[in-house]
C-alpha positions as a Markdown table, in Angstrom:
| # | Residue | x | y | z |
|---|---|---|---|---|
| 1 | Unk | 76.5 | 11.2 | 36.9 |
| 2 | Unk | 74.9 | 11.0 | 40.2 |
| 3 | Unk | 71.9 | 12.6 | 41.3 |
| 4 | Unk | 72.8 | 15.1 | 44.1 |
| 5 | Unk | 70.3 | 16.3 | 46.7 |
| 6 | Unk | 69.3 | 20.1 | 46.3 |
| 7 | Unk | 71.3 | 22.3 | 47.4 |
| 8 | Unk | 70.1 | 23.5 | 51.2 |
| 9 | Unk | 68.9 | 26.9 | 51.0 |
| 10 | Unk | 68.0 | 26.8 | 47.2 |
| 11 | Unk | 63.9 | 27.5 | 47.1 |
| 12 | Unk | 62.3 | 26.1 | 44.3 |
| 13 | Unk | 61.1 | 30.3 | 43.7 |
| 14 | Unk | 64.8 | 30.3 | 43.3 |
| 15 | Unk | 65.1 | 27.8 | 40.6 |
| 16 | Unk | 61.7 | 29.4 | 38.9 |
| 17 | Unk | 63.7 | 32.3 | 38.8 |
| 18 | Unk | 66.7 | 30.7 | 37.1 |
| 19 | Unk | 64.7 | 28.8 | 34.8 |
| 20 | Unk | 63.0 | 32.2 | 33.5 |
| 21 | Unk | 66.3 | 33.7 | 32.8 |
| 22 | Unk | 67.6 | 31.1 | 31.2 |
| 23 | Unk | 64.7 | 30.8 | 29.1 |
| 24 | Unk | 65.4 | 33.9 | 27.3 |
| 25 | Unk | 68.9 | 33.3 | 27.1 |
| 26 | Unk | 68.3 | 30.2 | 24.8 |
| 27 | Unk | 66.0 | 32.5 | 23.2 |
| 28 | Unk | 68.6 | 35.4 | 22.3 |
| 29 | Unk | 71.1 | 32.9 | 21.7 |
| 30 | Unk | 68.7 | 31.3 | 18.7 |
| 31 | Unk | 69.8 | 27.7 | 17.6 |
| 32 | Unk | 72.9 | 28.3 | 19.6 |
| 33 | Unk | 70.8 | 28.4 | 23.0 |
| 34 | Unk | 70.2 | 24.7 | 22.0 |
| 35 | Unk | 73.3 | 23.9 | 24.1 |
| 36 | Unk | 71.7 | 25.3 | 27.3 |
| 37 | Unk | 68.5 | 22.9 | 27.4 |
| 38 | Unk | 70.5 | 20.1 | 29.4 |
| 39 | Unk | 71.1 | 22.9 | 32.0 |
| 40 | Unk | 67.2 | 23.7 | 31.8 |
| 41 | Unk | 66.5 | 20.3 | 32.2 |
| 42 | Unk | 68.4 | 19.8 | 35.2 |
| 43 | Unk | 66.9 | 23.0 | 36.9 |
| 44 | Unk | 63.6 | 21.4 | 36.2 |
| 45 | Unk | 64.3 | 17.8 | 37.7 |
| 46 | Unk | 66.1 | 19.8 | 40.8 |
| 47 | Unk | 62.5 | 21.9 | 40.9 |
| 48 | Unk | 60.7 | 18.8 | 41.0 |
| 49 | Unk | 62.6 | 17.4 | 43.5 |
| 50 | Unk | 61.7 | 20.4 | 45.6 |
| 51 | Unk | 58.6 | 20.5 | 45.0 |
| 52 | Unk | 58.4 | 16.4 | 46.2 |
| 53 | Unk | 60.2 | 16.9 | 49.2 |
| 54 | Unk | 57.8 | 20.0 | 49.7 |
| 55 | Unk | 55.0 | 17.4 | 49.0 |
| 56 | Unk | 56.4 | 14.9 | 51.7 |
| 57 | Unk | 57.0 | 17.3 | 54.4 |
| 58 | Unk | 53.0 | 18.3 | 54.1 |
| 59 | Unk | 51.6 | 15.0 | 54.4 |
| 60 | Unk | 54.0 | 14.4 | 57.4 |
| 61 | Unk | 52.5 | 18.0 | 59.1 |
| 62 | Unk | 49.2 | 17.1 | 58.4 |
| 63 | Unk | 49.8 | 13.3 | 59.9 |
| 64 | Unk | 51.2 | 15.2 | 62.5 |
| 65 | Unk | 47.9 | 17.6 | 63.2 |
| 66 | Unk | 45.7 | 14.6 | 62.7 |
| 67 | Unk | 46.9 | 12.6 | 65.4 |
| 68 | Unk | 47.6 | 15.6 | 68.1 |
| 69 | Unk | 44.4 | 17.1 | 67.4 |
């Protein structure tokens, strides 16, 4: 399967949020919830995608500030 980019719009509070309620949905569904965690997983790789890009977009602002002073 091929890595998509995050959807636009999508914040990575957004994705926190997700990944809280789905947390306690594979806790109420006990050894069942088992067959969410590749759904968790991928809301954790798209948060850390976020976050990256979030990363990126700082150090190009703050290159930005440096050289315009």
């Amino acid at each position: 399967m091929r890595h998509q980019p995050p959807t636009p719009g999508i914040s990575a509070a957004d994705i926190e949020r997700a990944l809280d309620r789905l947390a306690l949905s594979i806790r109420a569904f006990g050894p069942r919830g088992r067959q969410l965690l590749p759904l968790y997983s991928r809301l954790e790789d798209e948060l850390a995608t976020i976050r990256s890009a979030d990363e990126v977009m700082a150090k190009v602002l703050a290159r930005l500030e440096r050289r315009d002073g």
